[in-house]
N, C-alpha and C positions, 0 to 999 in steps of 0.2 A: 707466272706473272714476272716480268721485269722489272725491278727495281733500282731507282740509283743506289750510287754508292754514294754514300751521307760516313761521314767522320763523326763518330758521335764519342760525347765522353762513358767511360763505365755506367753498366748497368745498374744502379744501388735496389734495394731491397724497398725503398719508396718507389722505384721506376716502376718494379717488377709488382709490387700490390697495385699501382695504376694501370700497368697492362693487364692485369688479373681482371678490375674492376670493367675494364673496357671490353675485354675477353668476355664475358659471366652476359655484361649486357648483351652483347650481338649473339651470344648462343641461344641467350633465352629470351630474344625479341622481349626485352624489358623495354620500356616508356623511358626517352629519354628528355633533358630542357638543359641549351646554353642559352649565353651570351649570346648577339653577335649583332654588328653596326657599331656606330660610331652614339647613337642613342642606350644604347644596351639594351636593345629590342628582346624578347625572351623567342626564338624559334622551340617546338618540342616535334618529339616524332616517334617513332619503334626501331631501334638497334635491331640493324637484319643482320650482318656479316661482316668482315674487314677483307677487304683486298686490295683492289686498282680503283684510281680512278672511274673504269670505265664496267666497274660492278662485277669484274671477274675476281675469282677467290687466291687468296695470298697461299704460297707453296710453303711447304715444312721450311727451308733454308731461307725464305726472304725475313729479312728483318723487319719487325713488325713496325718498329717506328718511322719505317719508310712507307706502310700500308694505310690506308685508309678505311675508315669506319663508315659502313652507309647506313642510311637513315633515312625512313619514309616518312614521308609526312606529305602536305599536299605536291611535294617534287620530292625526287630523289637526291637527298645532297648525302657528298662525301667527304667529308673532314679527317684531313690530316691527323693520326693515332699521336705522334709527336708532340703536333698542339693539343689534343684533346687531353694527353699527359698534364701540360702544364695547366689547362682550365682548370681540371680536376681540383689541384693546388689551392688554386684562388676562387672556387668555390663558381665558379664561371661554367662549368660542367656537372648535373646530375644523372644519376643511372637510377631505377627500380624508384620513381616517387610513389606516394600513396594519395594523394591529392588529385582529384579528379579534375582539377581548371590550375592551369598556369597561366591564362590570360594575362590576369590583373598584377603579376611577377614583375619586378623592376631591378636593378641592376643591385639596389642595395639588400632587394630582399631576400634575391635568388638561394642565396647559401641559406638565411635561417629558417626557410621554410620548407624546404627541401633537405632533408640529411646525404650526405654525400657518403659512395659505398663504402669510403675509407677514413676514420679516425685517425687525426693528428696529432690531438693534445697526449697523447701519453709518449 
């Protein structure tokens, strides 16, 4: 896979439990639910992989914030690992729910209804 070259700041120990939790999902095709629109629409789907955009898998040396995470759902979308990093954060990203319908999900609820793979408050 080919990747740009992106100037990124250091990697922190927060980056790398995000790439972890993002890693964990696409291995183990876990259930995933963002963000996404200008409404905070909730899209969900199953973590297959991270590569390219075009669904080929990411090499040992590509830097993974430049890979993409794909995701089936009724199409195949592929979101940016970089952004999915910062969703994460703001709760705008979930991995491994346990709630069987994220229909009724809205932008305020997403995080409390959903645990996110990584704990912040400590």
């Amino acid at each position: 896979m080919t990747t740009e070259t992106t100037t990124y700041p250091p990697l922190t120990v927060r980056d790398a439990l995000d790439v972890a939790a993002i890693c964990e999902a696409a291995i183990h095709n876990q259930r995933v639910a963002w963000l996404y629109g200008s409404h905070g629409d909730v899209m969900h789907g199953i973590a297959r992989s991270i590569g390219d955009q075009n669904g080929n898998l990411a090499g040992r040396d590509d830097d993974i914030r430049d890979c993409y995470l794909r995701v089936s759902a009724t199409f195949e979308h592929f979101l940016p690992v970089g952004e999915v990093m910062a969703m994460i954060r703001t709760g705008e990203f979930v991995a491994n729910y346990s709630d069987d319908s994220v229909d009724d999900v809205d932008e305020a609820h997403i995080a409390a209804r959903y645990p996110t793979a990584i704990d912040y408050s400590a």
